[in-house]
N, C-alpha and C positions, 0 to 999 in steps of 0.2 A: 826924708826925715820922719815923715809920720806911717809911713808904710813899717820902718825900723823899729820908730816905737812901739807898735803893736793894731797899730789902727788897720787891722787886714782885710778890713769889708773896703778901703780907698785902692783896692793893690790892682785892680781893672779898672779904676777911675784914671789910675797914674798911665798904666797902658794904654787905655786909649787915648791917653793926651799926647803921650810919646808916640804913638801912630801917628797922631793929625800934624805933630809940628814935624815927624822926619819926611813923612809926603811930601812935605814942602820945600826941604834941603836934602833929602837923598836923592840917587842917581838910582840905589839900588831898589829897585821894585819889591824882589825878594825878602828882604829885609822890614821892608813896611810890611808887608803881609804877613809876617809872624809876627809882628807885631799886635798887629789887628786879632789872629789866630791867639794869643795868649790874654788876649783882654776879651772875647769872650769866651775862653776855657775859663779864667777868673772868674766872671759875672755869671754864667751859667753853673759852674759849682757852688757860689755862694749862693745864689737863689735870688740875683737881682735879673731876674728877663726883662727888665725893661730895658738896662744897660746891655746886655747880651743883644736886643734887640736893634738897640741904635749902634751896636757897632758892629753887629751884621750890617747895616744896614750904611754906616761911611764905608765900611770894607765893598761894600755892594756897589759905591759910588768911585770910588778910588781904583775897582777892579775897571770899570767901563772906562775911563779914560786914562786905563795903560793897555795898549796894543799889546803887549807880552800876556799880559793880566786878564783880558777882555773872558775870555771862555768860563772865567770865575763868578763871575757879575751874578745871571742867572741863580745860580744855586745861594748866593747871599744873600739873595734879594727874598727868594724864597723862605729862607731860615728867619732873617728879620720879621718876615710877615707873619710864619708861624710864631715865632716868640710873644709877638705882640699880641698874636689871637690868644696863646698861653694864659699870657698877663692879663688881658681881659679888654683890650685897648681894639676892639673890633672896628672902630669909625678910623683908627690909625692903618691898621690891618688894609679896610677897604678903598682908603685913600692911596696906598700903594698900589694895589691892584687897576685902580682909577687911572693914576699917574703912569704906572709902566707896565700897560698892557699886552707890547710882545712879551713880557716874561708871563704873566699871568694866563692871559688867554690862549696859550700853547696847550696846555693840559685843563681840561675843565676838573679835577683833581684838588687842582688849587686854587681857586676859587675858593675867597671866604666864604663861612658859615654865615648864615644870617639868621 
């Protein structure tokens, strides 16, 4: 309704909500992940990286506990973390790197700025 009416900055708000609840009743993996995939094409063309960043970053979460999905995680997680450094949100940045250090301490690359 309000994506229709013209409210176009909600239209990656509406995708990722559509992500989080079909995770929950889909079968198909495939399907959440374009989902995920169009809600932050949304948020990063609008210029909200904070939303781009948290939904790399359920994308990041939903890739790791699907075995089809799992090789995806990695690069999500990455993408969140740069978004967030983007956006200015460095203590957020470093708490990922903190929390999922095989991903981070692979490449010292990716290691936040400090």
């Amino acid at each position: 309704k309000y994506v229709a009416g013209g409210a176009i900055n909600l239209v990656h708000k509406v995708q990722l909500l559509d992500a989080e609840m079909m995770k929950r009743t889909s079968q198909n993996s495939d399907k959440v992940l374009q989902k995920y995939k169009a809600a932050i094409v949304s948020a990063t063309r609008s210029g909200f990286l904070q939303d781009a960043a948290l939904s790399n970053y359920l994308c990041a979460q939903y890739c790791q506990t699907n075995s089809k999905l799992e090789s995806y995680h990695e690069m999500y997680m990455v993408k969140s973390r740069d978004q967030f450094l983007s956006w200015g949100a460095s203590e957020v940045a470093k708490s990922l790197c903190e929390r999922y250090p095989n991903v981070f301490s692979k490449m010292k690359s990716l290691r936040p700025r400090r």
